[in-house]
N, C-alpha and C positions, 0 to 999 in steps of 0.2 A: 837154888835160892840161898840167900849169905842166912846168920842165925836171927839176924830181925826182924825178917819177913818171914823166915819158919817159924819165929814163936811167934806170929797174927794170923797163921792159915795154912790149914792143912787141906793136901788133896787123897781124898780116899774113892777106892775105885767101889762100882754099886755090887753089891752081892747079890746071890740067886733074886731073894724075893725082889727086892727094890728093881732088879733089871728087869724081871715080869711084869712090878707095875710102870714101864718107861722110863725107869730115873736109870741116865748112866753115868752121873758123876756125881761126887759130892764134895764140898766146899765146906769146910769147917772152920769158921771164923773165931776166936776169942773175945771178941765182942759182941752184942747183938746189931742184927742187918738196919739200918731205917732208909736204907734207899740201895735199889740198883739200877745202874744205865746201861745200854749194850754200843757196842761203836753201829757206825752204819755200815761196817762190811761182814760184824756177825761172828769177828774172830778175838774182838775183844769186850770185855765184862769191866766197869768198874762199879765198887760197890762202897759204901760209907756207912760206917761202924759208929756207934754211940760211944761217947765219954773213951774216945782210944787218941787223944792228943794229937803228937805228930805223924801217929796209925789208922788217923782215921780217914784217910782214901787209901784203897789198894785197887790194884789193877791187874787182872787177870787174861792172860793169853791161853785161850782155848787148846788151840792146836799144838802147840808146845809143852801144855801144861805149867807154864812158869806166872809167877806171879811176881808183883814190883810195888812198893812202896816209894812214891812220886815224890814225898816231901820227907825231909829232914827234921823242921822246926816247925810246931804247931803256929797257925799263924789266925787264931777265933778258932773258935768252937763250929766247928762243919756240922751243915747244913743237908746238903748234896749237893752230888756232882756229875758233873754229865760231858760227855763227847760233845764237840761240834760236828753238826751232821757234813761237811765238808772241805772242812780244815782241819790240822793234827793237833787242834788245840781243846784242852780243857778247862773246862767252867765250873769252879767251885766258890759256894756260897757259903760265908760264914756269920753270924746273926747279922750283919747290918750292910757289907759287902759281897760283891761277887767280883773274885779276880778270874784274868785269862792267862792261861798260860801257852805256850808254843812245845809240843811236848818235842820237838826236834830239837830247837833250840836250846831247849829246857832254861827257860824263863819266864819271868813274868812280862806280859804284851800289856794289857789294860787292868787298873781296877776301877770299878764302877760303884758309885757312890749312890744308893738305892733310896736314901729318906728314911729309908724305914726301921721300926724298931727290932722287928724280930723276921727274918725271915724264911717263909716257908716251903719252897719251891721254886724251880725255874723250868721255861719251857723255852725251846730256840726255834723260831720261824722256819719254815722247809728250804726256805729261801739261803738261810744264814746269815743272813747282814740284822734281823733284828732279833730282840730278847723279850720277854715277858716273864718278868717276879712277882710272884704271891708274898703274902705275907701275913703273920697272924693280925696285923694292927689294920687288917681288913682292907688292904690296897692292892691293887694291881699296879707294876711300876714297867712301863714299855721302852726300852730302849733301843735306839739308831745304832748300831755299832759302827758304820761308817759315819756318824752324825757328832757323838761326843760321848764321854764319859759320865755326863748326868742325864738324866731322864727324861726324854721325849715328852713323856707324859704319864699321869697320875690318875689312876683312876678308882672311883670309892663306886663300888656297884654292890657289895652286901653289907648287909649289916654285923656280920659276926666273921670272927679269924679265917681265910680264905686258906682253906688244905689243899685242892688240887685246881689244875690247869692244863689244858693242853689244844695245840693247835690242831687242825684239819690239813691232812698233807696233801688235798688234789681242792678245795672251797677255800675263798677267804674267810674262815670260820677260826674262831677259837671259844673256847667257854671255858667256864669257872664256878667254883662252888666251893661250901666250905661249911660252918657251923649255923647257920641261916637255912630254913627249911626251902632251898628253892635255887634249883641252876641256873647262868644265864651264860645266853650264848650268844656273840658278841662277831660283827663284821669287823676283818680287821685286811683292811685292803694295803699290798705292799707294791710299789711300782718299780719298773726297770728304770725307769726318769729321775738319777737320783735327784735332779732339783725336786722333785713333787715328796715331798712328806706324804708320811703311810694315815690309812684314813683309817680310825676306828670309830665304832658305831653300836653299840648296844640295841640287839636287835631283840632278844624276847625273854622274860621270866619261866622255866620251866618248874612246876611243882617238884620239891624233892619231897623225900620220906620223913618219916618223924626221926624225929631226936633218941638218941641214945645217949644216957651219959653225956648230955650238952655237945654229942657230936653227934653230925649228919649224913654230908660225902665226905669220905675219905680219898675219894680217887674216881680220875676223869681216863676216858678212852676214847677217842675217835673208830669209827670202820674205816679203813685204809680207802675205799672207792666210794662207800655210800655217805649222805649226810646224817649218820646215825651215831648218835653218842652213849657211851656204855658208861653206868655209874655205880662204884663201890662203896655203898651204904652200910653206915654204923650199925644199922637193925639187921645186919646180915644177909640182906640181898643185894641184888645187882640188876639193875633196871636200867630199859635199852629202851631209848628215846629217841622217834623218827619225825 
């Protein structure tokens, strides 16, 4: 690693006790973490650091041990960032934008003009051709990626700042949840016909838990097979919904 990626991340190997309880690596960042993505083949880590500028996406290769700092110049305040599940492209969101980049090429391919004031998260279809962004001003924002640069579509389903998202990888399912005591989980049908537009459908209000400190979910999981949705709750539990 050159000295600017050494001084945002240290790799330290686990000692006795931590290898007993299962940790065998550790990752020492200079920042604190507020998001990580894995690739879809499990050999890469990228991870996005608070208030770290033009450091705040790194990317870590497993098997090598090597790590990379992807940008140069701060370009907003990072949001997170995520792999495309089957392009070598990354998706980084910065409060009002999400750009893509071609990590081969190493450039900028699209940037996406969201509406929105601040945003929260992104989630990418199993498929790959479409997008869905959270956001705190309480919108969900869907985008075509083979369709255009602005938004498919908008959609207001809570009432309070939307924290997590995530799609169903084998059901057209996706759901959402956020500062609003209550999940929703939502049909979002994608067709091989690219004339046919994707159909979404808001299909049911799930109870969430109380409020903590004006927050509720913090975080959405699908079961990889089942239609069972797993939810990371401000009151410190986690509740799995079938």
């Amino acid at each position: 690693m050159d000295e600017r990626t050494a001084a945002c991340v240290q790799w330290e190997r686990a000692d006795a006790l931590q290898w007993a309880r299962g940790v065998r690596l550790a990752l020492a960042h200079f920042r604190p973490l507020t998001h990580v993505s894995w690739h879809a083949k499990g050999d890469y880590l990228c991870v996005t650091l608070a208030d770290a500028a033009s450091r705040a996406v790194v990317v870590h290769q497993l098997s090598r041990r090597r790590s990379q700092l992807p940008f140069r110049r701060a370009k907003g305040l990072v949001q997170c960032a995520l792999f495309h599940p089957h392009r070598p492209q990354l998706l980084v969101a910065t409060q009002r934008v999400v750009r893509v980049y071609d990590l081969v090429k190493q450039e900028l391919v699209r940037k996406l003009q969201t509406g929105a004031q601040w945003i929260s998260g992104l989630a990418v279809h199993p498929a790959g051709d479409n997008l869905l962004v959270s956001s705190y001003d309480r919108k969900l924002v869907w985008f075509d990626l083979e369709l255009s640069a602005r938004p498919y579509q908008t959609l207001r389903l809570h009432g309070g700042a939307v924290r997590a998202l995530a799609f169903h990888r084998r059901y057209p399912l996706f759901a959402s949840a956020g500062d609003d005591p209550y999940l929703v989980v939502s049909h979002g049908m994608v067709y091989n016909d690219l004339l046919q537009n994707p159909l979404l459908v808001p299909l049911k209000q799930l109870a969430g838990p109380e409020r903590r400190a004006e927050l509720c979910v913090l975080g959405l999981r699908w079961h990889p097979a089942q239609p069972w949705l797993l939810a990371a709750a401000a009151d410190h539990t986690l509740r799995l919904y079938a």
